[in-house]
N, C-alpha and C positions, 0 to 999 in steps of 0.2 A: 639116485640119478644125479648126474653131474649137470653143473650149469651148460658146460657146453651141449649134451644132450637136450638140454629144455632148449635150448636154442634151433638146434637142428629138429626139435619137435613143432618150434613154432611156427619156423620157414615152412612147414610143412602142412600145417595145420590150413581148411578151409572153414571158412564160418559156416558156411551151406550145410556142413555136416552136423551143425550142432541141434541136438533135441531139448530144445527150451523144457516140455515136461520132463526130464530127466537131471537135472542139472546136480545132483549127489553124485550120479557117474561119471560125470565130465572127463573127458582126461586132460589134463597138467595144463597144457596148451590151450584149453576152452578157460579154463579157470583162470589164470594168467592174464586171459586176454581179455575178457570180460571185467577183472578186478581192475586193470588198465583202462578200459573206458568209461569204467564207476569212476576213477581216480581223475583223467582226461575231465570228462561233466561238471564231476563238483567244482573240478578247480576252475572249470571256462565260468561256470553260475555264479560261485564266490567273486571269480575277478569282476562278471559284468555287474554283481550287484556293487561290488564293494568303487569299483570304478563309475558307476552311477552318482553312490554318493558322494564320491569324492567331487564329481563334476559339479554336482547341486552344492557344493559346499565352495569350490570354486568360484563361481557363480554369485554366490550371497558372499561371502569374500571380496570380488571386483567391484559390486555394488556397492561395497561397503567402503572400499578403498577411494572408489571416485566422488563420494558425501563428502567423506573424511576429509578429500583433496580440495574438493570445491570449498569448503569450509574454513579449512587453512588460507587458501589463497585469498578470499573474502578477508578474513580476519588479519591477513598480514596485509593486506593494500589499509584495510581501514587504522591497525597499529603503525603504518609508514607517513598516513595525512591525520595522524589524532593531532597532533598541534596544530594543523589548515583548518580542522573540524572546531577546534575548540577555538579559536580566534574566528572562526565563521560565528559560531554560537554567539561569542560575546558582541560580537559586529551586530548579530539578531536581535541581542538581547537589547542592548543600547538603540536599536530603531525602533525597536517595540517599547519601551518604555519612553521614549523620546515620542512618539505617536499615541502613545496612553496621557502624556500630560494633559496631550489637546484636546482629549474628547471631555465632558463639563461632565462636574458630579451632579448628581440629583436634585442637589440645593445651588447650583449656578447656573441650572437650563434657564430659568424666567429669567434673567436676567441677560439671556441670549434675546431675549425678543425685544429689551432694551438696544442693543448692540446692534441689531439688525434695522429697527426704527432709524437710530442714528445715522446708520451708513444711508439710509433713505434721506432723509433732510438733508445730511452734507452733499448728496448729489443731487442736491435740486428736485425730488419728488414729492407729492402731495396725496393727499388723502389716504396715507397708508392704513392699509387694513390687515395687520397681522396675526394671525393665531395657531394655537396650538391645536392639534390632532390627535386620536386616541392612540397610544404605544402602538408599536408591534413590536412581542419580544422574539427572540430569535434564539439558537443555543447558547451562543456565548457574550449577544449584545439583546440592550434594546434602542430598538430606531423609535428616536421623534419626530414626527413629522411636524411640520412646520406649513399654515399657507400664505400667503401674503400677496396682497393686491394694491396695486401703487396706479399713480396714476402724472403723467409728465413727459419730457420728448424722448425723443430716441436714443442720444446721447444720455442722456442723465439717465437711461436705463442702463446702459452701458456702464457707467461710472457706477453704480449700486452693484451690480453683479459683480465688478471686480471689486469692491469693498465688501461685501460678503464674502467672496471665496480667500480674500485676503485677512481675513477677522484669527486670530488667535486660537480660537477654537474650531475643530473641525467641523464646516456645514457644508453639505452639496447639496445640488438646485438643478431643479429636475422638472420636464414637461411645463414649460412657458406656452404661454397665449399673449399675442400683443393686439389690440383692438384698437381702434380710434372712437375717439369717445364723443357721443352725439351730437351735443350739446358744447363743445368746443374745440379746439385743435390740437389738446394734447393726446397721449395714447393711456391705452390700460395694458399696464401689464399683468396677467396672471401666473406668478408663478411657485414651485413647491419645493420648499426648505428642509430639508435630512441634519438631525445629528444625531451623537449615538451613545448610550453611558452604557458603560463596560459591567455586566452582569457579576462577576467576580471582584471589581473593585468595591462595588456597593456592599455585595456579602462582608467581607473583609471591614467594611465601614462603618460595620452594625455592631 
């Protein structure tokens, strides 16, 4: 049989005619046609699975590509200011050890309650009553608390608060009470003195 006959068998051919239980008799034209839509199937199933993957793969790809991107860009803004960064750093570095001088080592806090006595007398205050308070330490400091009760005008308290917050070492003053005191016309003031040694310089000390 010639190919042009298989053709003018195919034109011819209805599907309606074919007996699925028989399919050894087939003629030429059921065979044909059938092997075609085996052939048709597989390849629509191959491409949608293989086209699947490729999508999922796609996909994890793009993901991958827009990390990758955001990554770069991060890393080349931060390669473009690494000398802003690093003159920043030094700038940090120089405030923070310029601000570490001030806070007292463990062996020159008593001698803060000197200092702080001092700035009392030189401003005209009396009966100063100054002491120390139990630590609190913190992560990376520990605070002294400080209390101190003076007694003198309004002025001359004024004059001590800004000779304390002016002292060489770091103290702040916190929660004041001013009272007039019974028994004559000067005032009382109550108030509470911070400073703070640096948990790592101590270690380091040892």
């Amino acid at each position: 049989m010639s190919f042009q006959d298989t053709l003018e068998q195919l034109k011819d051919f209805d599907v309606n005619n074919i007996d699925f239980e028989k399919i050894g008799v087939w003629p030429l034209p059921a065979k044909v046609f059938v092997c075609l839509l085996l052939v048709a199937l597989i390849f629509i199933a191959t491409y949608y699975v293989k086209i699947s993957d490729l999508n999922l793969e796609l996909e994890s790809v793009a993901a991958q590509e827009k990390t990758l991107r955001t990554t770069f860009e991060k890393r080349s803004f931060e390669a473009a200011n690494l000398d802003a960064y690093k003159a920043q750093m030094e700038e940090m570095k120089v405030t923070f050890e310029s601000l570490l001088s001030r806070l007292p080592a463990k062996t020159e806090v008593p001698g803060l309650l000197e200092d702080i006595g001092t700035r009392g007398t030189e401003s005209g205050l009396t009966n100063a009553n100054i002491n120390f308070q139990p630590d609190v330490v913190a992560e990376y400091y520990i605070e002294v608390p400080i209390s101190i009760s003076v007694d003198g005008g309004y002025h001359d308290m004024g004059g001590f608060v800004s000779g304390v917050a002016g002292m060489p070492r770091i103290v702040t003053l916190h929660d004041f009470t001013i009272t007039a005191a019974k028994e004559s016309r000067t005032l009382n003031m109550k108030i509470s003195a911070k400073t703070y040694r640096y948990k790592a310089q101590e270690a380091a000390a040892k």
